[in-house]
C-alpha positions in Angstrom: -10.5 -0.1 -20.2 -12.4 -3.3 -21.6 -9.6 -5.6 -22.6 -6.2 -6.5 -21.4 -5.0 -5.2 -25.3 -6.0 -1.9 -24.7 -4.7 -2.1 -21.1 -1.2 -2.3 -22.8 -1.6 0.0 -25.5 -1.9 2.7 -22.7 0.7 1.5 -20.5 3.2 1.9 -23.8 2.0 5.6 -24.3 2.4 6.3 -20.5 5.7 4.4 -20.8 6.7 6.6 -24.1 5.5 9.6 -22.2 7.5 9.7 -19.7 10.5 8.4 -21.0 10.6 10.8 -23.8 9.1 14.1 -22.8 9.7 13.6 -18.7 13.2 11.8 -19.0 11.7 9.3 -16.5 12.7 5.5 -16.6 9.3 3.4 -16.0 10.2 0.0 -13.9 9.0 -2.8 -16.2 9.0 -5.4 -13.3 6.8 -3.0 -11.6 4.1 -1.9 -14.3 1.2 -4.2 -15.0 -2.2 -3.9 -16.3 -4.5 -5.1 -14.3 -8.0 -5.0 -12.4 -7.3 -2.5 -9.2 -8.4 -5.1 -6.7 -5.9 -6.9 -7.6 -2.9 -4.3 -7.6 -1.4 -3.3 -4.3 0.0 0.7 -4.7 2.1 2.1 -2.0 -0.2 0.0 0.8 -3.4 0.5 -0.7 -5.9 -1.7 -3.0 -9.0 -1.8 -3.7 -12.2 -3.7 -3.1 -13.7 -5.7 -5.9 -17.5 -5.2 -5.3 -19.0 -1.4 -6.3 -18.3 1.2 -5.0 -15.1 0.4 -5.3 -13.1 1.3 -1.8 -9.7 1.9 -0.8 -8.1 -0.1 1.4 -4.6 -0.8 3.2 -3.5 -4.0 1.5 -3.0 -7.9 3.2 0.7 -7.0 3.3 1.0 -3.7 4.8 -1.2 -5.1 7.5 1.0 -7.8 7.6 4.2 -5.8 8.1 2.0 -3.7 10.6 1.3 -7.1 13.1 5.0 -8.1 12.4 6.0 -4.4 13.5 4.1 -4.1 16.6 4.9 -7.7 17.7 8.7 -6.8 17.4 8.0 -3.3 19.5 6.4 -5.3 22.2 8.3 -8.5 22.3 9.1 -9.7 26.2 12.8 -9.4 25.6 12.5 -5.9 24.9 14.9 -3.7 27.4 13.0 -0.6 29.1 9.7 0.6 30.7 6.1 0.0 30.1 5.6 3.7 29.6 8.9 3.5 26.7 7.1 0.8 25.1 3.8 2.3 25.1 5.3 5.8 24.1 6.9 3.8 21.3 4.2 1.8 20.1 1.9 4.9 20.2 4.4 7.1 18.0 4.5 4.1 15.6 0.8 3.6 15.6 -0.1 7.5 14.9 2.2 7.3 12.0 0.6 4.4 10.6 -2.9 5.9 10.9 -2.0 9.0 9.6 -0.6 7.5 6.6 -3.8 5.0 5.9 -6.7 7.1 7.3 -8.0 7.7 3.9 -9.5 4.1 3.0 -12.7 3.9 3.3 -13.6 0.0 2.8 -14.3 -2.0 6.3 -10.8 -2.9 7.6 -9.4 -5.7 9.6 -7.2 -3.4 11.7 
């Protein structure tokens, strides 16, 4: 799209769309027109300079850190081996969910 105006001409036909013929409620607080490096969708942005390149967003990395410091926190009760078993299971899911981006990431 070249201008924000036609941006929210589209978002209103979506909006109609799917309101009228799907019976779907659109979030307004949610929905935004916008350049895509500067949306976050379900973890994932993307990067500003071409080719454009998906990647896992400042705060799903920041829930990440946050995550793994709480599953490895000195106060934790257990093993080693129940920590790392833990940690690994967490970690697998968390790749397996953002192995598609493609941009150079910090994790």
């Amino acid at each position: 799209m070249k201008s924000p105006r036609a941006g929210q001409r589209v978002l209103a036909r979506v909006t109609r769309f799917l309101e009228r013929r799907l019976k779907r409620t659109v979030n307004a607080a949610k929905s935004a027109v916008d350049r895509p490096w500067r949306r976050a969708f379900l973890g994932f942005t993307f990067t500003r300079r071409r080719p454009h390149r998906r990647q896992v967003s400042a705060k799903a990395l920041k829930a990440l850190k946050q995550e793994v410091r709480q599953r490895t926190c000195r106060t934790r009760v257990g093993s080693l081996q129940r920590v790392v078993d833990d940690l690994r299971q967490y970690l697998d899911g968390w790749y397996a969910y953002f192995r598609f981006t493609e941009g150079q990431s910090s994790f």
